[in-house]
C-alpha positions as CSV (number, residue, x, y, z in Angstrom):
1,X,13.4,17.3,-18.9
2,X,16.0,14.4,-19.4
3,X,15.9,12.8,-22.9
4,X,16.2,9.3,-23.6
5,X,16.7,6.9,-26.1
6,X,13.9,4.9,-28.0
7,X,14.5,0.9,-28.1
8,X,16.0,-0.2,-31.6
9,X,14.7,-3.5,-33.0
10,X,19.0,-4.4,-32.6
11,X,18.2,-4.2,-28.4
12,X,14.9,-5.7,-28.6
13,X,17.1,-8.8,-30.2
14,X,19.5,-8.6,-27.6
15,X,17.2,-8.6,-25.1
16,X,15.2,-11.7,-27.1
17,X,18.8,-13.5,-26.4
18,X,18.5,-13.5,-22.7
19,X,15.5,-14.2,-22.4
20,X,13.7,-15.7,-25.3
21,X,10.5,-16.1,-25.7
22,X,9.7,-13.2,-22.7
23,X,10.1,-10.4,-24.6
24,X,6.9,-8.4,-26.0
25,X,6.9,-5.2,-28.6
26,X,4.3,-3.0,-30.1
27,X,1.0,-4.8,-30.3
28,X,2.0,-7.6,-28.5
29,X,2.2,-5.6,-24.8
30,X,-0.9,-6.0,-23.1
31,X,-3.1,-2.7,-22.2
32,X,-3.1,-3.8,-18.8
33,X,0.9,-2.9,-18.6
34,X,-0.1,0.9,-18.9
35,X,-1.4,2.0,-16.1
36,X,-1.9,0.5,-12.5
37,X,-5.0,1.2,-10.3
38,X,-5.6,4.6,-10.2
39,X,-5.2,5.3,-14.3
40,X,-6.0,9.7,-13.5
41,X,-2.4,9.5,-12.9
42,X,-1.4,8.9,-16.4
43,X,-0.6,6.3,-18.7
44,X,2.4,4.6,-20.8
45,X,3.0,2.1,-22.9
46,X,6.4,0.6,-22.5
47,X,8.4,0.0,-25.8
48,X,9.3,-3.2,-24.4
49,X,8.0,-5.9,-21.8
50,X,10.1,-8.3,-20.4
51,X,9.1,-11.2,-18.3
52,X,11.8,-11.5,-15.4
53,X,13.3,-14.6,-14.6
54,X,16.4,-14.7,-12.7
55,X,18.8,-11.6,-11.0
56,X,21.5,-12.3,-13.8
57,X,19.4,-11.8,-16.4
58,X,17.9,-8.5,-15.0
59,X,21.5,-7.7,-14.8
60,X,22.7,-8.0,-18.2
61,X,18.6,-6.4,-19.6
62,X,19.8,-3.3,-17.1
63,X,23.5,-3.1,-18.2
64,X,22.3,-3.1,-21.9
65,X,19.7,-0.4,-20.9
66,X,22.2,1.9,-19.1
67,X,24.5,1.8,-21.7
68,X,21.9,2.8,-24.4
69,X,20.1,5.1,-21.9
70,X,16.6,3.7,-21.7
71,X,14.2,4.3,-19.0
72,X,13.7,0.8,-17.0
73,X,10.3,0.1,-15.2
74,X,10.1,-2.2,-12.5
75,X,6.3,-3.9,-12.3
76,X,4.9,-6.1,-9.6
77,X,0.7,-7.1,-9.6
78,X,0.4,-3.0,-11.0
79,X,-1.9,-2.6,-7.8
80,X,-0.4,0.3,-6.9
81,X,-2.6,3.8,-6.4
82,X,0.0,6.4,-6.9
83,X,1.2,6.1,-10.8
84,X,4.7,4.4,-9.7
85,X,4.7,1.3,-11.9
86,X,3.7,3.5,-15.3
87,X,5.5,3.8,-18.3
88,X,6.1,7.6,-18.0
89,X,9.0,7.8,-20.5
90,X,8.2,4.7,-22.5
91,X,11.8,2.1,-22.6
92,X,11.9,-1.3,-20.9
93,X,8.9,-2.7,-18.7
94,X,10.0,-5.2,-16.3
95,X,7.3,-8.0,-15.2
96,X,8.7,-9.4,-11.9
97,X,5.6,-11.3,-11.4
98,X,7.1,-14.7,-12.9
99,X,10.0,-14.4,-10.0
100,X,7.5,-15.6,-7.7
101,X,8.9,-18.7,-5.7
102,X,9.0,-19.2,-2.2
103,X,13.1,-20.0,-1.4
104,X,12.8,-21.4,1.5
105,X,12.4,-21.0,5.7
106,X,15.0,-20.4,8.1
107,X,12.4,-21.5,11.4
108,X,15.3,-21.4,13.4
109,X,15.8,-17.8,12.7
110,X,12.7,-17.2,11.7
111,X,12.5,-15.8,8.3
112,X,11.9,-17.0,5.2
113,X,13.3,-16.4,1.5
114,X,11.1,-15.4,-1.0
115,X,11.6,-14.0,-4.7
116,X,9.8,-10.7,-5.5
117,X,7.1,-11.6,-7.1
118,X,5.5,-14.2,-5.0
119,X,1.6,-12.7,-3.9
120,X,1.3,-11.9,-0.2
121,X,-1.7,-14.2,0.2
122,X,0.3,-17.1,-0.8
123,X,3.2,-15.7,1.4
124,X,1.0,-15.5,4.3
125,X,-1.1,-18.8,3.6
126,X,1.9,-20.9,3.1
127,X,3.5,-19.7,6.5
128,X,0.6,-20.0,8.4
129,X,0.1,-23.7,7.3
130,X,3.5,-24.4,9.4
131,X,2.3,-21.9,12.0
132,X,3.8,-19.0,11.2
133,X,2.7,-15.2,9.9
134,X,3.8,-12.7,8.1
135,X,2.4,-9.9,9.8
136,X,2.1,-7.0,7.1
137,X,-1.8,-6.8,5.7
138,X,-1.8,-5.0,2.9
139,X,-5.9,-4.1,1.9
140,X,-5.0,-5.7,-1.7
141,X,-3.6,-9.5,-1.2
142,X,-2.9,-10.2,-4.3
143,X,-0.3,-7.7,-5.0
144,X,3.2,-9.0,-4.8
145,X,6.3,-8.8,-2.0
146,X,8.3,-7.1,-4.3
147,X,5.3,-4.1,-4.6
148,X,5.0,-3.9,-1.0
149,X,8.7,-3.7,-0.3
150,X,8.7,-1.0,-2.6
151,X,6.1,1.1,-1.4
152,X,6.8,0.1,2.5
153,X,2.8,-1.1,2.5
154,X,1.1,-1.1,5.8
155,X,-2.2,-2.4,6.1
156,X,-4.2,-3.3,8.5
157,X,-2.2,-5.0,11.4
158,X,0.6,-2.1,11.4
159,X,-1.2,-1.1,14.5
160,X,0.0,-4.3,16.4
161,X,3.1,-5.6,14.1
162,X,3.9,-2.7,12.4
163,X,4.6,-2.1,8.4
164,X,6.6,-4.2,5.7
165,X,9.8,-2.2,6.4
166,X,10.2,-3.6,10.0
167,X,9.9,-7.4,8.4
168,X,13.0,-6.5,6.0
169,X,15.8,-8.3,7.2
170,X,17.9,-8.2,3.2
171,X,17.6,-7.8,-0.2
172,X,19.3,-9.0,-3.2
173,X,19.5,-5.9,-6.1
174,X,20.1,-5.1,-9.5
175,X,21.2,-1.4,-9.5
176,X,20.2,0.8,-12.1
177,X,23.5,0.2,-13.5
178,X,23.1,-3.4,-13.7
179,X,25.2,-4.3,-10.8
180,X,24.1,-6.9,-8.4
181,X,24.6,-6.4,-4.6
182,X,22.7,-6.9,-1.0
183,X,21.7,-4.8,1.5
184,X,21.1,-6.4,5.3
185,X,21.5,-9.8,6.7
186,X,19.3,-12.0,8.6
187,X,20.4,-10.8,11.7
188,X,17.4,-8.9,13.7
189,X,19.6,-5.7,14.3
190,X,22.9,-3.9,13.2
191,X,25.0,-0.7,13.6
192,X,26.9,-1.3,10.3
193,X,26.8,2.1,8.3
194,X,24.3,3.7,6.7
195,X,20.9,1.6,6.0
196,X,20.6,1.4,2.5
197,X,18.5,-1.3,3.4
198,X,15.9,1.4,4.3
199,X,16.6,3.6,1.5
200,X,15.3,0.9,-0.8
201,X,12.2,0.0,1.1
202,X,9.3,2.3,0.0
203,X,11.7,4.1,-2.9
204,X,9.3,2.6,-5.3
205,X,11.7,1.1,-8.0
206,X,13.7,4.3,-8.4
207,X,16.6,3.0,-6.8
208,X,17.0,-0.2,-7.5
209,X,15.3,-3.8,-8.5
210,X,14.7,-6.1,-6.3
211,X,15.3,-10.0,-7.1
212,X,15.3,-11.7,-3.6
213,X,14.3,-10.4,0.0
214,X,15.1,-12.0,3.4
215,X,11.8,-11.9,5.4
216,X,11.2,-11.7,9.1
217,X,8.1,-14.2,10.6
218,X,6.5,-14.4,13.9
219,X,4.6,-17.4,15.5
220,X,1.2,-17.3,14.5
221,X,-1.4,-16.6,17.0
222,X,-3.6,-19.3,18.1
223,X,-6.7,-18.0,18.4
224,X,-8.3,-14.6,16.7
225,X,-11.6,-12.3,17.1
226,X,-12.9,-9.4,15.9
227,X,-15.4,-7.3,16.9
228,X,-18.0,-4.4,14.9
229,X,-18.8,-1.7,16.8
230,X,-21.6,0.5,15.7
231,X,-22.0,4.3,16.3
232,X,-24.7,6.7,15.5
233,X,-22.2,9.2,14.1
234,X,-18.2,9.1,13.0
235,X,-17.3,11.8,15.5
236,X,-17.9,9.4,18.1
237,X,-16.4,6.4,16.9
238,X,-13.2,8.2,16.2
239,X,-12.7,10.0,18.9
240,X,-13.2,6.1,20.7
241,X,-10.2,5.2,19.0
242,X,-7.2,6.6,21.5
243,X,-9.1,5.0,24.3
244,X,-8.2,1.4,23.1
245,X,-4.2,2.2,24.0
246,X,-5.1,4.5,26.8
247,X,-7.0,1.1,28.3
248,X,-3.7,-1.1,27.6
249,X,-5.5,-2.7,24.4
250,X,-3.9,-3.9,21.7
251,X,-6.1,-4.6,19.1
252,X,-4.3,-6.6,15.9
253,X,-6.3,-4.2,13.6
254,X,-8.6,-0.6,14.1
255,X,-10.4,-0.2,11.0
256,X,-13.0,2.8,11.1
257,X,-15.6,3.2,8.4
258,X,-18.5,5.4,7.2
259,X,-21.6,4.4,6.5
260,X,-21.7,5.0,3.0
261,X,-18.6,3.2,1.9
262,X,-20.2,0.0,4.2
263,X,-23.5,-0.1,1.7
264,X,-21.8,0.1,-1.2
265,X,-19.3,-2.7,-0.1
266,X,-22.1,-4.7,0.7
267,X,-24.0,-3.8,-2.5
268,X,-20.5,-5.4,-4.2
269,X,-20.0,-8.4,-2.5
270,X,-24.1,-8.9,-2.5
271,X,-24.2,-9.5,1.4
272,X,-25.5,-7.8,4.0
273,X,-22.6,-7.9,7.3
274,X,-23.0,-4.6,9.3
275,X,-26.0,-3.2,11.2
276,X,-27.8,0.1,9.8
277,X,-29.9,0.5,12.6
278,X,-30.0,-0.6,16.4
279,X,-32.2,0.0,19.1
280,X,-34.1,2.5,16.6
281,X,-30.5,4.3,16.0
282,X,-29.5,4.9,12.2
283,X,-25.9,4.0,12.5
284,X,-23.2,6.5,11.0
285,X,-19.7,5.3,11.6
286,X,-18.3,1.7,12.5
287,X,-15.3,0.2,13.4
288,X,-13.6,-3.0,13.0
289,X,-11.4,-4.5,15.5
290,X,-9.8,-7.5,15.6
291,X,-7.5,-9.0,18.6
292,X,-5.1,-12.1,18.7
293,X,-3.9,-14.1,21.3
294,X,-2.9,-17.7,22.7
295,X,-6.1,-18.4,24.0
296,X,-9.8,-18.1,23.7
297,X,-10.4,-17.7,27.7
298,X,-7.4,-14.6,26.9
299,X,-9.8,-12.8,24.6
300,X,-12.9,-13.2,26.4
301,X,-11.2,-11.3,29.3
302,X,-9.9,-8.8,26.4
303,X,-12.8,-8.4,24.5
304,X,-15.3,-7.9,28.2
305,X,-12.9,-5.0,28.9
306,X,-12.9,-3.8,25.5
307,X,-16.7,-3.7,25.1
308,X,-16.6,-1.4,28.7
309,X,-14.1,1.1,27.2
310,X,-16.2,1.4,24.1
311,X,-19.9,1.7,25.2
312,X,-18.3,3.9,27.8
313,X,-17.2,6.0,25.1
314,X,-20.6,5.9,22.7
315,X,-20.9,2.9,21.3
316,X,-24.5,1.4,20.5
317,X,-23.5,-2.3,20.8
318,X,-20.3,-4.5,20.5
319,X,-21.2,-7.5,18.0
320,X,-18.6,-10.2,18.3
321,X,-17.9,-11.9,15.1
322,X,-16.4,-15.2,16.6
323,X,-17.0,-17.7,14.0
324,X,-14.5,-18.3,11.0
325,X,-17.6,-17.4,8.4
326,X,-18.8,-14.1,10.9
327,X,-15.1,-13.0,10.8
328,X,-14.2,-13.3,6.6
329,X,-17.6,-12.0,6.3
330,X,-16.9,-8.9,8.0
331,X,-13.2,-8.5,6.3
332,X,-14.6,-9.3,3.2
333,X,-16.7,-6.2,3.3
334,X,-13.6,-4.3,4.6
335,X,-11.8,-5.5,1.7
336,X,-14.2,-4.7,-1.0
337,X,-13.9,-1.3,-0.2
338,X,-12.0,0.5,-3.1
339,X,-13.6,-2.1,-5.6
340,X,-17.0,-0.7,-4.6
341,X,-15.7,2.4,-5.1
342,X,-14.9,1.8,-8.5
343,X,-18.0,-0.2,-9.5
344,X,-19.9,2.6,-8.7
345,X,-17.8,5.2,-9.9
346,X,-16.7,7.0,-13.1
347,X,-14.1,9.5,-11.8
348,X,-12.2,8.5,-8.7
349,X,-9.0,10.2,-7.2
350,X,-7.7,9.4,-3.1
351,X,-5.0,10.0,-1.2
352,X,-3.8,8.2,2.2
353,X,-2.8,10.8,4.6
354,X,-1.2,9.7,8.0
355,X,-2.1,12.1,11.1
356,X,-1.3,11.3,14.7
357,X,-4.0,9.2,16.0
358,X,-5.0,11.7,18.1
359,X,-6.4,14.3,15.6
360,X,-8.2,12.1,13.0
361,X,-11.9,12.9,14.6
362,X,-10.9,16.8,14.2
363,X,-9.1,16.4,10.8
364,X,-12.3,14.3,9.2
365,X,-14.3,16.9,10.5
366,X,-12.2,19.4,8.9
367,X,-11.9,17.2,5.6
368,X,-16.0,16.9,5.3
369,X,-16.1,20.7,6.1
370,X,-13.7,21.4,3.1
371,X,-15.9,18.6,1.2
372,X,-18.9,21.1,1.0
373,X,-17.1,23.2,-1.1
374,X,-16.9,20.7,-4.2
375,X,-18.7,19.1,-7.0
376,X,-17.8,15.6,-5.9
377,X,-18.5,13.3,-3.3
378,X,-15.7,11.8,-0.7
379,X,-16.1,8.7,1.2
380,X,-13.4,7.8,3.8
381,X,-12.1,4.9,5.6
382,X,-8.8,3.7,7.2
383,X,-6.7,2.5,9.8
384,X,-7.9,4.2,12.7
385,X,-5.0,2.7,14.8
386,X,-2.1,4.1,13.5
387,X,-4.0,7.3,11.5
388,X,-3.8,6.4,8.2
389,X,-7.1,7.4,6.3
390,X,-8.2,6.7,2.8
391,X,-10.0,9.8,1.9
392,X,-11.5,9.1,-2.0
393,X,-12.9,11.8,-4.3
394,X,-16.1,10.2,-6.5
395,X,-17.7,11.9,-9.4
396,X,-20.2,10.5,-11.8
397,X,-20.9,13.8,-13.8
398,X,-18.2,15.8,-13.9
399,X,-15.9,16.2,-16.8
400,X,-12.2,15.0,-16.6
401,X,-10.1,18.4,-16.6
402,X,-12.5,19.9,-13.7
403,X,-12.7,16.9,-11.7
404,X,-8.9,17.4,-11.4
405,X,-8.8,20.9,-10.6
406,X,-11.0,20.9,-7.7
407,X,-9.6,17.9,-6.7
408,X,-6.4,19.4,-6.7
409,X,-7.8,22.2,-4.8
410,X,-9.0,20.0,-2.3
411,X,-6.4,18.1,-1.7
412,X,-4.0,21.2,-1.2
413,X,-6.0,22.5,1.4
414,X,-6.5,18.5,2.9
415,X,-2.5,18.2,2.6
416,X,-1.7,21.2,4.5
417,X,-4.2,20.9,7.1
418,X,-2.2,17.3,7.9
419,X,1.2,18.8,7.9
420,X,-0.2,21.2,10.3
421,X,-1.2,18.2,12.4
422,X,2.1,16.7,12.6
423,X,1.3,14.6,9.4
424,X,2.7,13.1,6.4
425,X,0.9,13.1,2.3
426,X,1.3,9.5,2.0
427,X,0.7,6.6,5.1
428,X,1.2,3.3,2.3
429,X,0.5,4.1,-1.5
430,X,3.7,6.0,-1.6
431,X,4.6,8.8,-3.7
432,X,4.6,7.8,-7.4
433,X,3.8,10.2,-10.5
434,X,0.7,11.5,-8.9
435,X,2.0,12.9,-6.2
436,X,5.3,14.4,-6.6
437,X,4.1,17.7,-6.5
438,X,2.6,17.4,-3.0
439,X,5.5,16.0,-2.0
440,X,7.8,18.7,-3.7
441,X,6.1,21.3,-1.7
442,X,5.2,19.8,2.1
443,X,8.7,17.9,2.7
444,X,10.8,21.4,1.9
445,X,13.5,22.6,-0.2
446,X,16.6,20.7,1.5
447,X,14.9,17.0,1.8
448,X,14.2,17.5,-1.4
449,X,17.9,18.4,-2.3
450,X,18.4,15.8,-0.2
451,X,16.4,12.9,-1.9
452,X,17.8,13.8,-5.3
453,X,21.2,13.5,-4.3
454,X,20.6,9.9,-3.2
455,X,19.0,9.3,-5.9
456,X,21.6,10.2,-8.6
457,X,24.2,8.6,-6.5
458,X,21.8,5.1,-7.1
459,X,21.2,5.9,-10.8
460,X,23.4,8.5,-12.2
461,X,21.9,8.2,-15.6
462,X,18.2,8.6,-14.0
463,X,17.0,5.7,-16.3
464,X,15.3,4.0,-13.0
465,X,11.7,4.2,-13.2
466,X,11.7,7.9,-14.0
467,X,9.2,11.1,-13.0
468,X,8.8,9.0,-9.3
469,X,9.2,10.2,-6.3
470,X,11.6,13.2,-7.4
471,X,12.5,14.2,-10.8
């Protein structure tokens, strides 16, 4: 393993220098700066934290930190679930959250200018109050443009718009050896060289920092509606899922959820928004949909063929949630879901495996087969449209060191049955700490080989973010 250097109380006054009054040491680093959401994949406190406030100054804290050899750590909101924005090796913590402007709008080509660390709600509120969007929907809001570049998040309406990599158009970067450069241009396409634009987006702060990104926006829609469809069981309601493309519907979002994760979102948010029972039918599975459009008379016509294609297929009922409060309601209990999870939970692993949309009813049957096998409990949900599923492991009795083994057993056996599917380990947490193992073994020897070699030609030193993605 690579050694590094420890900060000296000499850097930490350098660093005071260029930034005074943002620098923290020792006691004065807050706990929170540790770990991000899912702590079981370790922790690490940072010898330093320093509060971002401008590319050159990021510049001259990397330069310093090159030349001394300490690890650097870029953090956004620390929402992540994959150990990426962790301390591994201790050195310099990064806090991008005070970069958190909004530059400016290009409406004439539409895309806006934002610093890293502005929040995506506020992103997505303040373009749609001069009737734009910015289409990527991450499940957690309140992490920040910088995260989601970094991790490529997709969310809920990639089924429709797609994730946060096709809404790059540049970004301005510190390199790990404190140069400052930009990758892309506003333009909407190019055949300029490699994309080193792409390498950055989802490489989780291992090859670079990034201080301003260039933003594609789309006219808003005018008019939105979603739909909850009940089924008595989740073989059903996946297997409905194909039928919505097959039938020339194109839904905004395809959310799919069991019935367990929906009562323990609405024991968390204290309010009851799905059905458990219809026409004397104990519901199982549900999805979500929602579709946009210009028009209200556009989605009526959508959503009458929509309901055919899915009581065709099994459905108990279509309930239309065509009020503002009927539709946050039912979102809101969407986007509870992981912090009902953790309210209720002591030990909690997941992972976010993408399959072709084709095979998640077989795969979830396959992954509750497996299930049986272990100590703990697993409650799933995802994006039904483009195959990303959220499988979580939840233990309240279990001890800490076999908790891990069998969920590492299980997930082995869940990886490899996705590969086998035409798969991929990770749809939108990304790879981290936590899961460079699966990674390692499922994308071969000479991606690997491959990966590494980018990497070192980023960061020759390795001081970037280190033990992420590939050691």
């Amino acid at each position: 393993m690579k050694e590094y250097n420890k900060v000296s109380p000499e850097l930490i006054e350098k660093f005071k220098s260029i930034v005074p009054g943002k620098v923290y040491a020792g006691e004065e680093i807050n706990t929170d700066y540790t770990h991000d959401e899912m702590p079981i994949y370790g922790k690490g406190m940072p010898d330093v934290v320093i509060e971002a406030t401008n590319t050159e100054d990021i510049s001259e804290i990397v330069k310093l930190c090159y030349d001394e050899n300490i690890p650097v750590i870029p953090r956004g909101a620390g929402t992540g679930l994959a150990g990426a924005a962790v301390a591994i090796e201790g050195g310099v913590m990064i806090d991008m959250t005070k970069m958190n402007k909004i530059l400016g709008y290009d409406e004439k080509n539409f895309v806006v200018h934002v610093e890293p660390g502005v929040l995506l709600n506020d992103l997505a509120e303040d373009a749609l109050s001069r009737g734009l969007m910015y289409p990527p929907d991450p499940g957690e809001r309140y992490a920040t443009i910088g995260g989601n570049i970094a991790t490529n998040a997709g969310g809920m309406r990639a089924v429709k718009y797609g994730t946060t990599r096709d809404y790059v158009r540049s970004l301005k970067m510190v390199l790990p050896t404190g140069e400052i450069t930009e990758f892309g241009a506003t333009v909407s396409k190019t055949s300029s060289g490699y994309s080193l634009l792409n390498l950055i987006v989802g490489s989780e702060g291992t090859l670079g920092i990034i201080t301003e990104a260039t933003l594609k926006v789309i006219t808003a829609p005018k008019e939105t509606i979603s739909l909850i469809i009940p089924y008595e069981n989740l073989d059903e309601c996946i297997a409905t899922v194909p039928q919505f493309f097959m039938n020339h519907l194109q839904p905004q979002a395809l959310e799919f959820m069991e019935r367990e994760i929906v009562l323990a979102s609405e024991r968390y948010i204290g309010k009851s928004v799905f059905p458990q029972e219809l026409e004397g039918i104990t519901i199982g599975a549900y999805l979500l949909v929602t579709f946009d459009g210009d028009s209200m008379e556009e989605l009526e016509e959508i959503i009458e063929r929509a309901a055919e294609v899915v009581l065709e297929a099994g459905a108990i009922d279509v309930l239309i949630a065509d009020t503002p409060n009927k539709k946050k309601e039912a979102w809101a209990a969407r986007g509870a879901f992981l912090e009902a999870i953790e309210a209720e939970t002591e030990l909690l692993d997941e992972c976010d495996v993408v399959v072709p949309i084709s095979e998640i009813a077989s795969y979830l049957v396959y992954v509750n087969e497996v299930a049986e096998r272990f100590d703990f409990a697993v409650k799933s949900f995802g994006h039904a449209g483009d195959g990303n599923l959220h499988i979580y492991t939840c233990s309240n009795d279990m001890e800490m060191d076999e908790f891990k083994k069998q969920v590492a057993e299980f997930f082995e056996d869940i990886y490899e049955k996705a590969i086998q599917l035409g798969g991929q380990i990770s749809g939108e947490h990304g790879i981290g700490h936590g899961k460079m193992g699966f990674l390692k073994k499922y994308s071969g020897e000479t991606n690997m080989r491959l990966m590494k070699g980018i990497k070192e030609v980023f960061d020759p030193k390795m001081i970037l973010n280190p033990h992420k993605i590939v050691d």
